[in-house]
ZAPADO-50813 format. One line per field, with one value per residue (C-alpha): residue number from 1; residue in one letter; x, y, z. Coordinates in steps of 0.25 Angstrom, whole numbers, plus 2048, in hexadecimal, padded with zeros to 3 digits. Example, Ala and Ser with C-alpha at 12.3 -4.5 7.8 and 13.67 -1.06 7.14 Angstrom:
2
fikol: (1,2)
vexdo: (A,S)
px: (831,837)
py: (7EE,7FC)
pz: (81F,81D)
This chain:
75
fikol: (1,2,3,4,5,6,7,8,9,10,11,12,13,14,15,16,17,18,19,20,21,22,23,24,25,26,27,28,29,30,31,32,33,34,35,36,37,38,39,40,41,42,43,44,45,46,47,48,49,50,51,52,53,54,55,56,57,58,59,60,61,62,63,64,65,66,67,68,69,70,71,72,73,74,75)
vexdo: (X,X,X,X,X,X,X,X,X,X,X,X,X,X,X,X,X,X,X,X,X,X,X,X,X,X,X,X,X,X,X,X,X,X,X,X,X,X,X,X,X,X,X,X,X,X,X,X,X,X,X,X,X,X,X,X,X,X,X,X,X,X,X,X,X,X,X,X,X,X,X,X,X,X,X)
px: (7B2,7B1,7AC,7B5,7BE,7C3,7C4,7D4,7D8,7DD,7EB,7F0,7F7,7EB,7E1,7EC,7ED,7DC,7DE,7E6,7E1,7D6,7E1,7E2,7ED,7F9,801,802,80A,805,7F8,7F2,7EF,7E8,7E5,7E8,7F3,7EF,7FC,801,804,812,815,80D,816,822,81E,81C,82A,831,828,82D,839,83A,833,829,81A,815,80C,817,820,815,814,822,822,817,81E,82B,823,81B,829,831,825,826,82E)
py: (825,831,83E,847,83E,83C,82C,82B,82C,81E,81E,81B,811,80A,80E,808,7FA,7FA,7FC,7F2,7E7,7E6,7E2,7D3,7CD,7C5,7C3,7C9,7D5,7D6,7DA,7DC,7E8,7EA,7F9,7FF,80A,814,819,821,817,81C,819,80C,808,80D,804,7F8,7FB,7F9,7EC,7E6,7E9,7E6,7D9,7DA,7DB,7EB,7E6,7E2,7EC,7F7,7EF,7F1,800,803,7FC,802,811,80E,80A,817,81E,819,820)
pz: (86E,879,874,86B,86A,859,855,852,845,83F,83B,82C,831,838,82D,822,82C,82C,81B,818,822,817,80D,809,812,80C,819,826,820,813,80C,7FE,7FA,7EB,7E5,7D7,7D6,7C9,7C3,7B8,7AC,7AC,7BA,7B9,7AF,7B7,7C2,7B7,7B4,7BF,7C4,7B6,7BA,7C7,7C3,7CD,7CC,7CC,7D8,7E2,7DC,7E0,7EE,7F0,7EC,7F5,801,7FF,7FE,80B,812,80D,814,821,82B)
């Protein structure tokens, strides 16, 4: 690298990319991701609630929440 110039700062977007390349592959476009979320009990038992009643499991319910929160964020 010449002198005085700065290294470029990586974007999110290629740091996320790098991140999540780590992350078990199910399909081209789809990966596996397993963390823990730490809630208040009542709003873990909100979120129970409407899985039981949705009849589905609280992990693709939470999958599905998280999708639709990135969407209604993207411009």
């Amino acid at each position: 690298m010449p002198a005085g110039k700065t290294p470029r700062k990586p974007l999110p977007e290629e740091l996320a990319r790098d991140a999540i390349a780590h992350e078990e592959s199910l399909s081209p476009d789809k990966v596996r991701m397993t963390f823990r979320v730490v809630l208040d009990r009542h709003h873990a038992e909100a979120l129970a609630a409407r899985a039981i009643r949705e009849e589905k499991n609280i992990a693709t319910m939470v999958a599905e929440i998280l999708q639709e929160a990135v969407r209604k964020r993207r411009p």
